[in-house]
N, C-alpha and C positions, 0 to 999 in steps of 0.2 A: 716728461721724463721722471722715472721712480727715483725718488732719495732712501740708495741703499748703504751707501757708508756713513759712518757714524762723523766722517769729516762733513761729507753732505749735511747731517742732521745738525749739526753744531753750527756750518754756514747758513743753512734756513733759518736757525733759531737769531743769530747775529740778523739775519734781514730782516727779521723781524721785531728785531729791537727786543727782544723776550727773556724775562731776568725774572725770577722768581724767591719765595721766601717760605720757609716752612717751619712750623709749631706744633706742637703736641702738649694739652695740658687737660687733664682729666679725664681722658677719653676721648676729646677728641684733638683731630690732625685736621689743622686747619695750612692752606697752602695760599697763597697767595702772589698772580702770577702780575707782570706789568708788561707794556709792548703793545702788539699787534695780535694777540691771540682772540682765537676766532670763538664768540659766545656759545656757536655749535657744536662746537670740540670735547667728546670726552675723552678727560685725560686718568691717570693711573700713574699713581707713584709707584716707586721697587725700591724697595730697602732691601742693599745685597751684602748680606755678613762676608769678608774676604777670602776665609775658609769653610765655613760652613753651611753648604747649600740649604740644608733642613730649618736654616732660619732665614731666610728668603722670605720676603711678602712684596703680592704687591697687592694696591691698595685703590681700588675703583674713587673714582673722586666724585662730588655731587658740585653742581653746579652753583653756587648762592648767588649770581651775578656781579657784575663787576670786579670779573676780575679774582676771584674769591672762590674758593672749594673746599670739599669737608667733608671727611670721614669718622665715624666712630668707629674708633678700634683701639685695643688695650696694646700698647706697644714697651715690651719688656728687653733685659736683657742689659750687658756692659759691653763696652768698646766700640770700637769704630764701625761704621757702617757705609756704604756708599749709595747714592739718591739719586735715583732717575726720575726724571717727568718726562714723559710723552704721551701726544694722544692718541687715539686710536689708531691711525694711518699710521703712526709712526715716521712723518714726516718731517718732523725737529726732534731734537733732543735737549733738556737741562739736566743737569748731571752736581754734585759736592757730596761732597761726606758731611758724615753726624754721627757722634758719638754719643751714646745710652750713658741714662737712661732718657737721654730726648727730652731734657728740659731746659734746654735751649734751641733759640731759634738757628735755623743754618739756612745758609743763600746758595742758590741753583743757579748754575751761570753756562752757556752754551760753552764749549770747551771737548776735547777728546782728551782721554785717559787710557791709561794702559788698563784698568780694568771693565772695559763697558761691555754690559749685555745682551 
């Protein structure tokens, strides 16, 4: 059976035990995921501005093992932001906000929001 609601993805992500944390400092976006997630999984962050589509990214993730992902990219801009992880299938969802300019870390926690993508 497809997990097509975003309740579905937020229940997989809970059965999975799957909590995640995200960082950005220098260029790079380091993500760092705990649980049951699967080492074959590529995943992709979305950083989604609440108004402004044209600042939208998402953000291919590279694997470093254990648990651990990383991208280089210059990540700009003020205010809030909302953060999705999922991987390819889109079979779970982690979801929080972060607010610019992204030097601090913020925790991804399975959960539905009024604004998911």
């Amino acid at each position: 059976m497809a997990v097509t609601t975003l309740s579905d993805k937020a229940a997989e992500a809970r059965r999975l035990g799957l909590a995640a944390r995200a960082g950005w400092q220098t260029g790079v976006l380091r993500v760092t995921v705990t649980g049951q997630v699967d080492a074959r999984d590529s995943l992709s962050l979305q950083i989604v501005h609440p108004t402004q589509d044209q600042l939208d990214k998402t953000i291919p993730l590279t694997a470093l093992g254990q648990g651990t992902y990383e991208a280089r990219i210059e990540l700009t801009g003020q205010g809030k932001r909302h953060v999705i992880l999922e991987p390819a299938d889109q079979r779970w969802r982690l979801q929080g906000d972060w607010h610019a300019p992204f030097n601090e870390e913020t925790s991804l926690h399975a959960g539905t929001t009024p604004h998911g993508a």
